[in-house]
N, CA, C and O atoms as a Tripos MOL2 file, in Angstrom:
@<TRIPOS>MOLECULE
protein
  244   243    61     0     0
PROTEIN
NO_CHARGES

@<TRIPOS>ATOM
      1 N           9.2310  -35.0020   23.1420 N.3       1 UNK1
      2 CA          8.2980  -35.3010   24.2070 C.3       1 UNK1
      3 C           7.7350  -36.6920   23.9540 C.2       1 UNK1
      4 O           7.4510  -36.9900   22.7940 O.2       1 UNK1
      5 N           7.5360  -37.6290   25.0030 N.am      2 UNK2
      6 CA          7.7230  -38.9740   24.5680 C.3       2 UNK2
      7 C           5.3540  -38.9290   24.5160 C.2       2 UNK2
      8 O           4.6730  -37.9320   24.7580 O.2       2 UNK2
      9 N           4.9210  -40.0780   24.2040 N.am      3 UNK3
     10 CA          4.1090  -40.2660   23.8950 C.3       3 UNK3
     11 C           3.0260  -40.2610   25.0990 C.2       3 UNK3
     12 O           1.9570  -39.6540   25.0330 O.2       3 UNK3
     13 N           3.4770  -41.0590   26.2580 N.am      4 UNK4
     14 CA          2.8260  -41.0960   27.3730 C.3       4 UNK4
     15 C           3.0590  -39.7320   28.0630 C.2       4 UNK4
     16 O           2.2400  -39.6640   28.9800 O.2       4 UNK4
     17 N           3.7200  -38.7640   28.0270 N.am      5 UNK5
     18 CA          3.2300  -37.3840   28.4670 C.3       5 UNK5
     19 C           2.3080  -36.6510   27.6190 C.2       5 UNK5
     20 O           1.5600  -35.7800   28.0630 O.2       5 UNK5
     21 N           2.3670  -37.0480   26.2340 N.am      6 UNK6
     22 CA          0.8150  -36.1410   25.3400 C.3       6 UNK6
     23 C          -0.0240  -36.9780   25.8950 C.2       6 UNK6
     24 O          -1.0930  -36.3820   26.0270 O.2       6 UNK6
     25 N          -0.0840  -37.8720   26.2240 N.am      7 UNK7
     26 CA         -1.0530  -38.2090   26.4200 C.3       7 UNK7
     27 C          -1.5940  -37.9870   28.2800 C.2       7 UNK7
     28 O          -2.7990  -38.1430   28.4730 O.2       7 UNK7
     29 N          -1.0700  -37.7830   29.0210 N.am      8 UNK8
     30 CA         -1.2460  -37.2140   30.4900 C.3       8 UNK8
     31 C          -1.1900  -35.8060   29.8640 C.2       8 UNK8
     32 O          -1.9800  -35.2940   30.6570 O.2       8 UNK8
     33 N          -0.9460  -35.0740   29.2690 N.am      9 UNK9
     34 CA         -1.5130  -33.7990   29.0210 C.3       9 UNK9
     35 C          -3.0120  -33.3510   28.8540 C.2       9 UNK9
     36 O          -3.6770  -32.4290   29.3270 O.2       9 UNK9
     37 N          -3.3180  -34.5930   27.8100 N.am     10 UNK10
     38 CA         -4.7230  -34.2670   26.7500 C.3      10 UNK10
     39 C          -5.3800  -34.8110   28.0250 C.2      10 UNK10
     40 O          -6.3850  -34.1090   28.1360 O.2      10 UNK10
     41 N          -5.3600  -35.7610   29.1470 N.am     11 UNK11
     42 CA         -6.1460  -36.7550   29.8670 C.3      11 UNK11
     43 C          -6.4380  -35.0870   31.0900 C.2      11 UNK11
     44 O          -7.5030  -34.6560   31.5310 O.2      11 UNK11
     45 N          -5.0400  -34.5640   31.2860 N.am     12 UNK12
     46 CA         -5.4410  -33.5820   32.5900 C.3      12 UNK12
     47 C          -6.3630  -32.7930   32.0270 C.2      12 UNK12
     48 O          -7.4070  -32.5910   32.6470 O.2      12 UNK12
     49 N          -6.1140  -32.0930   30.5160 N.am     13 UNK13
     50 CA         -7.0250  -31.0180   29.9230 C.3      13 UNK13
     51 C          -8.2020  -31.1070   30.4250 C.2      13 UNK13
     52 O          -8.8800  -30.3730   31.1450 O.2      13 UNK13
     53 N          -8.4570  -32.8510   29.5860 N.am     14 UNK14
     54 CA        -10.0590  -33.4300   29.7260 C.3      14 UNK14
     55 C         -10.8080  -33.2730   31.0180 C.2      14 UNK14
     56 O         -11.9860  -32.9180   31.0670 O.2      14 UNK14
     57 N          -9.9490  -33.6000   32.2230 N.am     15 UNK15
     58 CA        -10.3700  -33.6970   33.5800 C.3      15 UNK15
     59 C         -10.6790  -32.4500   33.6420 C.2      15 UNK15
     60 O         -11.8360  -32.1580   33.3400 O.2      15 UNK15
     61 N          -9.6380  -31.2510   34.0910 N.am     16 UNK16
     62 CA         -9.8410  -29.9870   34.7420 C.3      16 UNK16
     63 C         -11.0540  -29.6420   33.4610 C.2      16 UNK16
     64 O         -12.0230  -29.7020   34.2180 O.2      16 UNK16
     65 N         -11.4890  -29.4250   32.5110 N.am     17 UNK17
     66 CA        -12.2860  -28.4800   31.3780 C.3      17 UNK17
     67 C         -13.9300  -29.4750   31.8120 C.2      17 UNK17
     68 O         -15.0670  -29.0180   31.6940 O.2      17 UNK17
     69 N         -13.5410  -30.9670   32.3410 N.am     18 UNK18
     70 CA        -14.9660  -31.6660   32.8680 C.3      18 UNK18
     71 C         -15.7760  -30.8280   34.6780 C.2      18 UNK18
     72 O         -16.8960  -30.5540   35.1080 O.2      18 UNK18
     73 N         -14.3200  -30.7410   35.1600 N.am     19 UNK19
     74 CA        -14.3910  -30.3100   36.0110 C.3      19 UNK19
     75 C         -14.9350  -28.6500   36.0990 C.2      19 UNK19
     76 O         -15.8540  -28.2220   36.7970 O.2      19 UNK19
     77 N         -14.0680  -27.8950   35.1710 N.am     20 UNK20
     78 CA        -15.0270  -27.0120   35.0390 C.3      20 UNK20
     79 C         -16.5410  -26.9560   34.7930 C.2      20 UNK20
     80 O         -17.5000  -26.5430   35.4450 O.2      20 UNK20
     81 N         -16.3890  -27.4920   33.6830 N.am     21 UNK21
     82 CA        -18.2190  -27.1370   32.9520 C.3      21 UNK21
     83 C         -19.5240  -28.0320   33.6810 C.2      21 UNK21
     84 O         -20.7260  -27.9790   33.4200 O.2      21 UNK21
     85 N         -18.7130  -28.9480   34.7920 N.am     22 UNK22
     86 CA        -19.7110  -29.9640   36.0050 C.3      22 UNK22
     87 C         -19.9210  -28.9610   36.8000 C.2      22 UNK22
     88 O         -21.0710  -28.7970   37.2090 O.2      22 UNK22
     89 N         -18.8910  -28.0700   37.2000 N.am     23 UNK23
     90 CA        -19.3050  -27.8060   38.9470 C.3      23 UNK23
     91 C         -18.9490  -26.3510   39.0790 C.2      23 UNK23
     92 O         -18.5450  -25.8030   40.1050 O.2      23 UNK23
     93 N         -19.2020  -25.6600   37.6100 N.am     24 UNK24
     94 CA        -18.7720  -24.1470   37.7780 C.3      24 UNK24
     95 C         -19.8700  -23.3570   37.3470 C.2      24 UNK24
     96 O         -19.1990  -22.9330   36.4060 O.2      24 UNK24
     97 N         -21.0100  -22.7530   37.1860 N.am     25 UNK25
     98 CA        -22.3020  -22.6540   36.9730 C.3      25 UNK25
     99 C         -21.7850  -21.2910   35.8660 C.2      25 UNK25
    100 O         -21.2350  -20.2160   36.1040 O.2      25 UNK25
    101 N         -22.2510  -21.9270   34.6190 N.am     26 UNK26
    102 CA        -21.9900  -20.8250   33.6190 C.3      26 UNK26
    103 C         -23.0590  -21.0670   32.9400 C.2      26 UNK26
    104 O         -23.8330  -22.0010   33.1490 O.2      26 UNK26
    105 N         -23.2160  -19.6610   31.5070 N.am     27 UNK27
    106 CA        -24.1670  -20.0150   30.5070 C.3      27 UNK27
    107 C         -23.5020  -21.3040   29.9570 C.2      27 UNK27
    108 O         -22.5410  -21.9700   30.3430 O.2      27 UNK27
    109 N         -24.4200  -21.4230   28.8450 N.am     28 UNK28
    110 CA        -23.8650  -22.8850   27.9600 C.3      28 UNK28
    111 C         -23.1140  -22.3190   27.0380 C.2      28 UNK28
    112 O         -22.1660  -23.0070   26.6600 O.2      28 UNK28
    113 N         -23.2830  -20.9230   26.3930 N.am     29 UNK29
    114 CA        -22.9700  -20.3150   25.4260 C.3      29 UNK29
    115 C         -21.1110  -20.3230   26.0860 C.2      29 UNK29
    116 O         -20.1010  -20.7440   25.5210 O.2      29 UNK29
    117 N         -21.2700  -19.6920   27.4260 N.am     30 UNK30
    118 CA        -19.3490  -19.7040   28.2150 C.3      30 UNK30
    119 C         -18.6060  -21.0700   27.7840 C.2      30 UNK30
    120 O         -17.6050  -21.1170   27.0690 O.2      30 UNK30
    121 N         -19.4220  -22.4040   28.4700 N.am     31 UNK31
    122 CA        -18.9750  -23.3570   28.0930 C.3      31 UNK31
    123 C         -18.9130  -23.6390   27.4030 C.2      31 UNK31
    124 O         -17.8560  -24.2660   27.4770 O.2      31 UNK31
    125 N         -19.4070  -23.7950   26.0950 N.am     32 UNK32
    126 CA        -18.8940  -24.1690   24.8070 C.3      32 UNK32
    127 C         -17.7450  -23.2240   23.9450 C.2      32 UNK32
    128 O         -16.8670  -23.4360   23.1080 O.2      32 UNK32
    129 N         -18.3040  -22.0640   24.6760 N.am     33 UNK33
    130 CA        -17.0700  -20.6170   24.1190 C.3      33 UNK33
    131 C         -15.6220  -21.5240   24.4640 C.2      33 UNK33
    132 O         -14.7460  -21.8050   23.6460 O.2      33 UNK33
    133 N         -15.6590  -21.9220   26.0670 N.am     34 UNK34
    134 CA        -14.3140  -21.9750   26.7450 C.3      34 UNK34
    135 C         -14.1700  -23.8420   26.4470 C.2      34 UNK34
    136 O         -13.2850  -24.2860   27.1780 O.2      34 UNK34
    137 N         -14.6450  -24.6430   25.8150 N.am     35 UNK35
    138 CA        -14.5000  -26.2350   25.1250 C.3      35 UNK35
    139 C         -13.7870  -26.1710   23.8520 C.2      35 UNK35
    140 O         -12.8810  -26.8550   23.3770 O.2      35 UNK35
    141 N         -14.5130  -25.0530   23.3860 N.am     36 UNK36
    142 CA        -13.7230  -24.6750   22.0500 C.3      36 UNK36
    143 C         -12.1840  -24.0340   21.7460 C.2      36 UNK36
    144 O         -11.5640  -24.2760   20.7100 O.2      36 UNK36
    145 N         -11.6600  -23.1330   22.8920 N.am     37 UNK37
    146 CA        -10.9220  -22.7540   23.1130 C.3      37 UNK37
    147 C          -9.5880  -23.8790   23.5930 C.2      37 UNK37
    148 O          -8.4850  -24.1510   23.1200 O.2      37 UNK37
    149 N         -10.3130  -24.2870   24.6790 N.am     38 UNK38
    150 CA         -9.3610  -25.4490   25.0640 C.3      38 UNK38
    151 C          -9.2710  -26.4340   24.1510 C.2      38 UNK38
    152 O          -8.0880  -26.7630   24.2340 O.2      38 UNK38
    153 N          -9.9120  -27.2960   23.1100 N.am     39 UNK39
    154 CA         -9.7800  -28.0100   22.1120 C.3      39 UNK39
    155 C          -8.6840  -27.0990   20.8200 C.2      39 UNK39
    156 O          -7.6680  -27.6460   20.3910 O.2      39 UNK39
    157 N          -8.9760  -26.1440   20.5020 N.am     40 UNK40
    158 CA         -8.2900  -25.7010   19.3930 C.3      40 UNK40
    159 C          -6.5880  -25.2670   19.7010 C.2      40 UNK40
    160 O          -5.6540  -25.0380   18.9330 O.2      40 UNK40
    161 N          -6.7220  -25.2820   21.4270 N.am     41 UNK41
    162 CA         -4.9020  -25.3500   22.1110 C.3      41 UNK41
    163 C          -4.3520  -26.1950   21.9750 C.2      41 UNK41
    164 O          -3.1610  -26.2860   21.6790 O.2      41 UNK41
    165 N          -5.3600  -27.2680   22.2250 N.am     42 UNK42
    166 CA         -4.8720  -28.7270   22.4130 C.3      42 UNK42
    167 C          -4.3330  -29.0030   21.0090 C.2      42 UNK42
    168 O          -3.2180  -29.5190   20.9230 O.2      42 UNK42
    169 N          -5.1460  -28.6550   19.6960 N.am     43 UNK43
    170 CA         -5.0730  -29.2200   18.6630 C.3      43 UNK43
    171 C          -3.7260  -28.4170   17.9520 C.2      43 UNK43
    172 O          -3.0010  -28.9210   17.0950 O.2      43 UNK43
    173 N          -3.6060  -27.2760   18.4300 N.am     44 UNK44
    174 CA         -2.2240  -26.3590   18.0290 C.3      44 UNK44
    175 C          -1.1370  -27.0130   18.5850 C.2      44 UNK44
    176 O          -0.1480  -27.2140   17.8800 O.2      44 UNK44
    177 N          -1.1640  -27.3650   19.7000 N.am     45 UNK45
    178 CA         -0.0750  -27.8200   20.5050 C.3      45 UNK45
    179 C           0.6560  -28.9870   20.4520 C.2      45 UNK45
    180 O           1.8810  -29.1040   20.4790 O.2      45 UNK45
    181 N          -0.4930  -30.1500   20.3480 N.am     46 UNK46
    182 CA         -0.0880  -31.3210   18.9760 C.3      46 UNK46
    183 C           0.2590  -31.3000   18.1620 C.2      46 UNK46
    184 O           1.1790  -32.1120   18.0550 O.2      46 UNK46
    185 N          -0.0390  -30.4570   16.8310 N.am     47 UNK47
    186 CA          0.4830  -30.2950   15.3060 C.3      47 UNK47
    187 C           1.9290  -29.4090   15.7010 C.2      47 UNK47
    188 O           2.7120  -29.2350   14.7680 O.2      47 UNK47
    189 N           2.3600  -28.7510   17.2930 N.am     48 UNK48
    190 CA          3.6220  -28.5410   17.1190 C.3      48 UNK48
    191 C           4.6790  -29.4590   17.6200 C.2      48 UNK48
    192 O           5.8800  -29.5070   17.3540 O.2      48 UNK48
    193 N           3.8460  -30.2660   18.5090 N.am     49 UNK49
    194 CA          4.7500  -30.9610   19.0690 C.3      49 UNK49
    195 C           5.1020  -32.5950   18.2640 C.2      49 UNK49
    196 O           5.8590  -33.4440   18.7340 O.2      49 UNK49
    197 N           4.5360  -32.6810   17.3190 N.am     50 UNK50
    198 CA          4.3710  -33.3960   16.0020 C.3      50 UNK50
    199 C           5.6300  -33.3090   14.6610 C.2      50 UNK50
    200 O           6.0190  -34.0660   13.7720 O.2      50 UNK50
    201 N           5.9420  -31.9730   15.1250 N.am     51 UNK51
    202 CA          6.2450  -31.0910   14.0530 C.3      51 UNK51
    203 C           5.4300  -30.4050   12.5210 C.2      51 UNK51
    204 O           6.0100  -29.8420   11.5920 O.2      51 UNK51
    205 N           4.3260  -30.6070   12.6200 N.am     52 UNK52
    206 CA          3.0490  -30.3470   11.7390 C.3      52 UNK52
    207 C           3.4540  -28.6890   11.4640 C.2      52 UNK52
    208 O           3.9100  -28.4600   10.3440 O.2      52 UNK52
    209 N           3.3580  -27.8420   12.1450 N.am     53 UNK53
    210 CA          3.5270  -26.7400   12.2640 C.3      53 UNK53
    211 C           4.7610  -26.3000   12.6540 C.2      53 UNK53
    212 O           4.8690  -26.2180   13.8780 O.2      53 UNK53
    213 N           6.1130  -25.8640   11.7720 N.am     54 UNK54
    214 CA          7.3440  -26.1110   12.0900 C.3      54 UNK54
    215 C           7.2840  -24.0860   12.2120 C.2      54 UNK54
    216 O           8.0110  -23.3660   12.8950 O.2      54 UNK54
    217 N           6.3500  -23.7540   11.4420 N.am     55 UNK55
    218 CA          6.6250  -22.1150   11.2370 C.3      55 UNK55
    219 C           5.9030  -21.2130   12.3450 C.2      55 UNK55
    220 O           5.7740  -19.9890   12.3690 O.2      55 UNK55
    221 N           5.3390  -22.4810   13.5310 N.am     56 UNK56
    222 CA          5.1800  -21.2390   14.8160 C.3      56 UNK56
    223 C           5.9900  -21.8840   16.1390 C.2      56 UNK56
    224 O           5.7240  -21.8890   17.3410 O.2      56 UNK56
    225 N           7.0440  -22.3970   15.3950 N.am     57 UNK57
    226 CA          8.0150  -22.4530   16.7100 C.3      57 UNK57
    227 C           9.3490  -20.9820   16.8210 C.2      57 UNK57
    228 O          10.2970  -20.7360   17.5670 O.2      57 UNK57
    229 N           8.8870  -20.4960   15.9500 N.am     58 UNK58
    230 CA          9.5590  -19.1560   16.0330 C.3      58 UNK58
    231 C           8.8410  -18.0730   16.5540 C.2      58 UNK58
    232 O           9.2110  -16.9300   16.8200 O.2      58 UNK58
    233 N           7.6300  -18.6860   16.6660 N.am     59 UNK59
    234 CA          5.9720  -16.9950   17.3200 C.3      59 UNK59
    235 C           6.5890  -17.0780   18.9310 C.2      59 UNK59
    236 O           6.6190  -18.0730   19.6570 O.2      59 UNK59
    237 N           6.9050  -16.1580   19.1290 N.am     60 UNK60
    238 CA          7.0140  -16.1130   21.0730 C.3      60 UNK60
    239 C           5.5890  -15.4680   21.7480 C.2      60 UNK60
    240 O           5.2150  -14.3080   21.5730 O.2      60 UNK60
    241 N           5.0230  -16.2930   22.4010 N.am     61 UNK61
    242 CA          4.1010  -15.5190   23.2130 C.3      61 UNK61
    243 C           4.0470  -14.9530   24.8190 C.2      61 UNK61
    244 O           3.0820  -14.2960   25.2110 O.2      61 UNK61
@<TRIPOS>BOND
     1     1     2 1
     2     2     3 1
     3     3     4 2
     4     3     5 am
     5     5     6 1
     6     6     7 1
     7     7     8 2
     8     7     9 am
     9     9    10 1
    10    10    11 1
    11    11    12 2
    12    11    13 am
    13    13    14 1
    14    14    15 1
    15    15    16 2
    16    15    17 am
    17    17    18 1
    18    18    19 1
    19    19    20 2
    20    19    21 am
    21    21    22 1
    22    22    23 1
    23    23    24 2
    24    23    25 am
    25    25    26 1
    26    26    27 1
    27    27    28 2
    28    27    29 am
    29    29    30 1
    30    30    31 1
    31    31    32 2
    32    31    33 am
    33    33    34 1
    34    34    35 1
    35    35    36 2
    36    35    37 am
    37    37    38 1
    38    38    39 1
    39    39    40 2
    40    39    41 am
    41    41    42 1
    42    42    43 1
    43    43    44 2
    44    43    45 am
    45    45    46 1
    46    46    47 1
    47    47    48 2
    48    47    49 am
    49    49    50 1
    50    50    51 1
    51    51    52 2
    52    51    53 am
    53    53    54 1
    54    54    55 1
    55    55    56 2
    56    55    57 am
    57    57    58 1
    58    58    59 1
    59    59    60 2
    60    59    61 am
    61    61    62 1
    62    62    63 1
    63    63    64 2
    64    63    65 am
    65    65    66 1
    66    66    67 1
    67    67    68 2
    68    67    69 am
    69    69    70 1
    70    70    71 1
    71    71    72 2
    72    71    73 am
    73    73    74 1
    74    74    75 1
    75    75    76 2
    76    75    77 am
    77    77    78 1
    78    78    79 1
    79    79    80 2
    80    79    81 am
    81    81    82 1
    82    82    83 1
    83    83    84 2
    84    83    85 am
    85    85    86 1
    86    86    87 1
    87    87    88 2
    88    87    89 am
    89    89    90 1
    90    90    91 1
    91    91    92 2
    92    91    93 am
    93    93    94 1
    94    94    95 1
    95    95    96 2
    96    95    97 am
    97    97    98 1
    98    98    99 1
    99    99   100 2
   100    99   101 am
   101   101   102 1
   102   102   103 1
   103   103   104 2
   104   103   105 am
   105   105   106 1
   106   106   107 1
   107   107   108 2
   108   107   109 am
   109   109   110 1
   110   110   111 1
   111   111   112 2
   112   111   113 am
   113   113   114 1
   114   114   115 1
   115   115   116 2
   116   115   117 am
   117   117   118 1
   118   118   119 1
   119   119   120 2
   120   119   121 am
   121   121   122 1
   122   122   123 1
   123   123   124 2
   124   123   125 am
   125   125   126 1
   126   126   127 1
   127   127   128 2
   128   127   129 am
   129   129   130 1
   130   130   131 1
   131   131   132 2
   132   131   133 am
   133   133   134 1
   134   134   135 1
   135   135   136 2
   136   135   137 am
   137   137   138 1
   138   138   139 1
   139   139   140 2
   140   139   141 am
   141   141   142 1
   142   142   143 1
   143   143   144 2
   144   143   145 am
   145   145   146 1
   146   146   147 1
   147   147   148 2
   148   147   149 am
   149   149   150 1
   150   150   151 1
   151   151   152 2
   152   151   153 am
   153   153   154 1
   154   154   155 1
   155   155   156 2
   156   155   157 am
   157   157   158 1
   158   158   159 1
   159   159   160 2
   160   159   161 am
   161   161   162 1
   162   162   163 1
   163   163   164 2
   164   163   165 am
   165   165   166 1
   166   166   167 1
   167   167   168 2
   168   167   169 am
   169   169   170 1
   170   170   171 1
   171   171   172 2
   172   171   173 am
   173   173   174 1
   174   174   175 1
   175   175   176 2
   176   175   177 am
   177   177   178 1
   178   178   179 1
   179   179   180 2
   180   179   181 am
   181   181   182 1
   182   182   183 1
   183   183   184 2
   184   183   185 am
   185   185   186 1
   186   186   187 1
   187   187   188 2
   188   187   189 am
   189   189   190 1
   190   190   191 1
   191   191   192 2
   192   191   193 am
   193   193   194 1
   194   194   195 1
   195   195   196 2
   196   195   197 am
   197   197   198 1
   198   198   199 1
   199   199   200 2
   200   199   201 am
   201   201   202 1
   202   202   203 1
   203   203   204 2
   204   203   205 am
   205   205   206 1
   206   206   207 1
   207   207   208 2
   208   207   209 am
   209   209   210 1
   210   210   211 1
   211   211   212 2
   212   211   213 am
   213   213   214 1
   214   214   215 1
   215   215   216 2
   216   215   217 am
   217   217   218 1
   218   218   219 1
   219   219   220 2
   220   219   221 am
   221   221   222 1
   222   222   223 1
   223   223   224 2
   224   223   225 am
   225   225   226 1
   226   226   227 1
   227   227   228 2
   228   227   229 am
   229   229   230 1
   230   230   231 1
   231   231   232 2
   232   231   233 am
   233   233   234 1
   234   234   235 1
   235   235   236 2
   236   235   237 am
   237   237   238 1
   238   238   239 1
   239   239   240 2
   240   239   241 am
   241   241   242 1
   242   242   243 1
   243   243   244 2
@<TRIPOS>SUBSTRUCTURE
     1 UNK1         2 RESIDUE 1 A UNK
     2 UNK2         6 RESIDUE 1 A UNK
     3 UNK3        10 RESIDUE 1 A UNK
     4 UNK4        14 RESIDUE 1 A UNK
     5 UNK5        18 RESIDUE 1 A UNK
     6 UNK6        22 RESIDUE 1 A UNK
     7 UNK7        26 RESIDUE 1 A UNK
     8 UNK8        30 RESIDUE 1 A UNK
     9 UNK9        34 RESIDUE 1 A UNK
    10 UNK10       38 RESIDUE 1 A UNK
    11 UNK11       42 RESIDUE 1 A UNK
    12 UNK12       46 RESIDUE 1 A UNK
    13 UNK13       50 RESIDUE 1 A UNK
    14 UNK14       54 RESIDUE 1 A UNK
    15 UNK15       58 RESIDUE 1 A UNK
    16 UNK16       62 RESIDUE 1 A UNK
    17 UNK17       66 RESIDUE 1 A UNK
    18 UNK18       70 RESIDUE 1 A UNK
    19 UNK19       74 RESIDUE 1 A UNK
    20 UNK20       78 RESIDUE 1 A UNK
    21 UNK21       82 RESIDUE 1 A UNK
    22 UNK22       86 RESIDUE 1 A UNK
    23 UNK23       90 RESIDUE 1 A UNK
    24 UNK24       94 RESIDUE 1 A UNK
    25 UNK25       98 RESIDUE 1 A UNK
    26 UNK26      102 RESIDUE 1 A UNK
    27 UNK27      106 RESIDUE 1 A UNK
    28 UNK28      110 RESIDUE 1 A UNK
    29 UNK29      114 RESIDUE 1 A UNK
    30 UNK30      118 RESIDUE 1 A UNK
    31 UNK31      122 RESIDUE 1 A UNK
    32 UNK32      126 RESIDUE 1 A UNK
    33 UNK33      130 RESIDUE 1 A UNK
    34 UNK34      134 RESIDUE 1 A UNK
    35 UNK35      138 RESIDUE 1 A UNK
    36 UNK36      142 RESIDUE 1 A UNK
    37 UNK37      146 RESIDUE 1 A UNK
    38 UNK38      150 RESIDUE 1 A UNK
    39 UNK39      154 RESIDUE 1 A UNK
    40 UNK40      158 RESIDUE 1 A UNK
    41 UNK41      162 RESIDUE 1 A UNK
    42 UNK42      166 RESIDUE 1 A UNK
    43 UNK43      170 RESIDUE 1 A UNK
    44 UNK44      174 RESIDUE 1 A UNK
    45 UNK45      178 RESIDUE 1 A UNK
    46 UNK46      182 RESIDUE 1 A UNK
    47 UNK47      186 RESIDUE 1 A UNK
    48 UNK48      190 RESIDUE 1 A UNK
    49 UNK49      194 RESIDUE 1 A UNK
    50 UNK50      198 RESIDUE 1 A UNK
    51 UNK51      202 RESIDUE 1 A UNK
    52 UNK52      206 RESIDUE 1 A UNK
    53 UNK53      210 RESIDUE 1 A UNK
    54 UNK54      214 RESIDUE 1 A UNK
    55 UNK55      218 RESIDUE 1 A UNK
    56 UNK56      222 RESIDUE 1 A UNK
    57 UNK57      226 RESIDUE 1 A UNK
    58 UNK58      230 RESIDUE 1 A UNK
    59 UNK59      234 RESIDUE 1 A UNK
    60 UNK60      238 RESIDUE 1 A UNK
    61 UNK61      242 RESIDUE 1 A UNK
């Protein structure tokens, strides 16, 4: 995956997860629940697409 698509990945995340927590009326406790969530995908999904993490390209979800 070439460089300028991780990076239009991480940029859409940012948008839609701004877009959520601007204009979707939650506790703060949801939003940070669901910032955290989306950050720790992001950060899995990099270390695979990196090859960082070579032993969960065999996990099927």
């Amino acid at each position: 995956m070439s460089l300028l698509t991780i990076i239009i990945v991480i940029l859409v995340a940012g948008v839609i997860l701004w877009l959520i927590n601007s204009y979707i009326p939650m506790q703060r406790t949801i939003k940070n629940i669901l910032t955290a969530v989306v950050v720790i995908i992001l950060v899995v999904w990099l270390l695979r697409e990196f090859g960082v993490l070579d032993s969960l390209q065999n996990v099927t979800i």
